[in-house]
Wavefront OBJ file of the C-alpha trace (Angstrom):
o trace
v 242.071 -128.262 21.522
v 238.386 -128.521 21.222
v 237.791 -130.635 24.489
v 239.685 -127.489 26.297
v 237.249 -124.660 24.226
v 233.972 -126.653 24.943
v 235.311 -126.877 28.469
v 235.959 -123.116 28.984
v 232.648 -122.772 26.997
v 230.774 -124.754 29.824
v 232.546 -123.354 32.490
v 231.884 -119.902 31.189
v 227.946 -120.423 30.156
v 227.285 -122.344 33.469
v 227.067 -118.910 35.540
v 225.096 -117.432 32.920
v 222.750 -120.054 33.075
v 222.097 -119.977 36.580
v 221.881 -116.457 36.208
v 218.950 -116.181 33.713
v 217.187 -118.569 35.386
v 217.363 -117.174 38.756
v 215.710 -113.757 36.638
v 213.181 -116.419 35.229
v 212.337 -116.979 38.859
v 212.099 -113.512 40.318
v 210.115 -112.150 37.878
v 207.490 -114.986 38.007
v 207.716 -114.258 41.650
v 207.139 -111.027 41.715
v 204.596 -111.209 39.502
v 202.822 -113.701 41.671
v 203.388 -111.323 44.477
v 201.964 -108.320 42.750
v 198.450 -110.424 41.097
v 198.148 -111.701 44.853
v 198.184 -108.838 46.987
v 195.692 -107.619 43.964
v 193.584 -110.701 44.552
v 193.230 -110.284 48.557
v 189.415 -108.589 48.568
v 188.124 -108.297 44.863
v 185.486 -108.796 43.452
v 184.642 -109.583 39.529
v 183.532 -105.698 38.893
v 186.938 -104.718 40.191
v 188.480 -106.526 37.557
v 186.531 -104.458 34.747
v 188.796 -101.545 35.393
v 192.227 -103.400 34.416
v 194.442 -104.123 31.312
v 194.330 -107.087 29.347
v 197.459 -107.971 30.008
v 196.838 -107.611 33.923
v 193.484 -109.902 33.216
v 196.107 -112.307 31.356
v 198.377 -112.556 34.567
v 194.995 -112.729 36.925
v 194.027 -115.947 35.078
v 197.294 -117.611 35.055
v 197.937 -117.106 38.266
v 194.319 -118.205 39.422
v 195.448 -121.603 36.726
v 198.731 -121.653 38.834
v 197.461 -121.198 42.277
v 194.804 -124.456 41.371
v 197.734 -126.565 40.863
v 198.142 -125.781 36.966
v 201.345 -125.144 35.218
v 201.426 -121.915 33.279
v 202.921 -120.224 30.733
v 201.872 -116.696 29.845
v 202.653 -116.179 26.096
v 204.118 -113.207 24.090
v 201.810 -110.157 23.267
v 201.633 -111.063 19.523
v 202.262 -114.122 16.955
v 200.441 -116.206 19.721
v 197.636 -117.310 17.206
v 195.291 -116.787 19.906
v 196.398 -118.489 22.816
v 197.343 -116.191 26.251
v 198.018 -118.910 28.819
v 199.335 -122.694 28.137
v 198.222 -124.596 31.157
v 199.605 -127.907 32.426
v 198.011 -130.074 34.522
v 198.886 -133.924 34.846
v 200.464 -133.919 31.718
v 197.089 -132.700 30.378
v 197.618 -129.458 28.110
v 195.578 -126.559 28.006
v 195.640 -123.514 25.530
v 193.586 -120.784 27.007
v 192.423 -117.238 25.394
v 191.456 -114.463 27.958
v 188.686 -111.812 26.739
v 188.607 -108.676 29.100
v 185.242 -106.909 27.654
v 183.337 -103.971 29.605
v 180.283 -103.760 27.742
v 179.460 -106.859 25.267
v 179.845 -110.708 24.872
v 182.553 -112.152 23.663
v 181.756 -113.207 19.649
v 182.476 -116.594 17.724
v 186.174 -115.372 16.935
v 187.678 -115.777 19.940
v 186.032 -119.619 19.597
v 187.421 -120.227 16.221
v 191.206 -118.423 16.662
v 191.771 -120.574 20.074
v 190.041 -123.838 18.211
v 192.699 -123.429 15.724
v 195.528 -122.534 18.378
v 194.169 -125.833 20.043
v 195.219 -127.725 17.140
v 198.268 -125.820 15.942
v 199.526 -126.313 19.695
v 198.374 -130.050 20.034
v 196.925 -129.289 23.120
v 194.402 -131.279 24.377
v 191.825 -128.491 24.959
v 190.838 -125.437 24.340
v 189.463 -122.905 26.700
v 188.016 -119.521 26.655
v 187.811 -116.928 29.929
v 186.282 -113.945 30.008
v 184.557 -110.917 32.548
v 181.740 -110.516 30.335
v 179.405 -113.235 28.895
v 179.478 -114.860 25.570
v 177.166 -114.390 22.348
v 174.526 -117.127 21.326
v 176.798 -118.067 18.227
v 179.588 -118.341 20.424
v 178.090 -120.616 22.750
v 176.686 -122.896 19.513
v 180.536 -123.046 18.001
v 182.048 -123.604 21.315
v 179.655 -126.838 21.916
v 180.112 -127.829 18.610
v 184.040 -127.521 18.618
v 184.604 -128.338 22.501
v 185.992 -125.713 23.816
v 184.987 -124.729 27.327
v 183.705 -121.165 27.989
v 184.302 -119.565 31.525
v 182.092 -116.397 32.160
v 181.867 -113.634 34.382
v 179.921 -116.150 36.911
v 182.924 -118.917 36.358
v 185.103 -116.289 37.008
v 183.408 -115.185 40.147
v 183.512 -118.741 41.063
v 187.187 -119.133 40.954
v 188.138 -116.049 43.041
v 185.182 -117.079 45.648
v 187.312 -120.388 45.962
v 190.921 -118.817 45.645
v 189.890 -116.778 48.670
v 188.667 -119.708 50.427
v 191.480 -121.635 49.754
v 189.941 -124.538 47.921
v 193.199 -125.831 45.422
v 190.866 -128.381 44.060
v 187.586 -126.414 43.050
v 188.926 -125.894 39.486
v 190.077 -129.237 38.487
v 186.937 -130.738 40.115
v 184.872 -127.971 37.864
v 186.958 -128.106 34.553
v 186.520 -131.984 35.050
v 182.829 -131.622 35.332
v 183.037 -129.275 32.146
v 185.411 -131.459 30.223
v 183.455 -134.720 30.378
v 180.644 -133.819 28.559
v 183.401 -132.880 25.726
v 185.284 -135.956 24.709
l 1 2 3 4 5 6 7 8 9 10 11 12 13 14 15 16 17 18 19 20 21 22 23 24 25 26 27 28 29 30 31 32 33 34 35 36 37 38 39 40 41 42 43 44 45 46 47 48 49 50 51 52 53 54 55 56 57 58 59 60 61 62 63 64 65 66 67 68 69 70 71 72 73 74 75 76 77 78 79 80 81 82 83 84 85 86 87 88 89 90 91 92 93 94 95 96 97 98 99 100 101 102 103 104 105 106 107 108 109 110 111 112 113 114 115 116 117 118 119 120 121 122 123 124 125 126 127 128 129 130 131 132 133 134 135 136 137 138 139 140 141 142 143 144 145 146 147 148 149 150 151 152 153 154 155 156 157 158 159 160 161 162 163 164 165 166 167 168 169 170 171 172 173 174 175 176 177 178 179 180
């Protein structure tokens, strides 16, 4: 009797299954489709005028299209951490800071150095529009964790329209060595 129920179960689930995951898909895909066409002929000021949660998408799918693995997270109980990026089995916890008119503060260095460790990622990484405060520069030397600015981020579209897939592993390498 319970071989036949856990049969039916399977049998039943399977479609469901396939069916959430082919949503999974879609989405992401759409998604993709949607930050893309947005990405065809900006610039870094056109990005001040967007959400945070578009700026969120923006960078993961900048992560993605370098040949990261991402994983946007929920809007709350994230302890800091927007993005999870993957890349050769190296992990990645990244916070995104969309600011119009000041630097980003020491705050956003110590909540993603303690999502860093929370996580067990292996680093820790900070992107913003805007540029960061003297403080936050100090804390993010001492802790390791890697600050991308407005510049960094110019840098990455200025390659994603170019179509260089390595430019940010070859530049978060360059970043990263001086950390370990």
């Amino acid at each position: 009797m319970k071989k036949i129920f856990l049969t039916i179960l399977a049998v039943l689930l399977l479609p469901l299954t396939i069916v959430v995951l082919i949503l999974i898909l879609v989405t992401k895909k759409a998604r993709n489709n949607r930050v893309r066409n947005y990405l065809a002929g900006i610039s870094v000021s056109d990005i001040d005028a967007i959400t945070g949660t578009q700026f969120e998408e923006i960078v993961a799918y900048l992560f993605d299209f370098f040949g990261y693995k991402t994983k946007l997270t929920k809007r709350s109980g994230d302890y800091g951490v927007d993005i999870f990026a993957n890349f050769r089995g190296i992990e990645y916890c990244i916070q995104t800071k969309l600011y119009y008119n000041h630097s980003v503060g020491s705050s956003a260095i110590q909540e993603i150095n303690t999502a860093k460790n929370y996580y067990s990622c292996d680093y820790a990484l900070v992107v913003t529009n805007s540029k960061y405060s003297k403080q936050a520069i100090d804390m993010a030397n001492r802790l390791k964790v890697v600050l991308l600015d407005r510049s960094d981020l110019s840098k990455m579209l200025s390659n994603y329209r170019s179509n260089n897939k390595k430019f940010l592993r070859k530049y978060l390498e360059g970043r990263l060595c001086l950390r370990k």
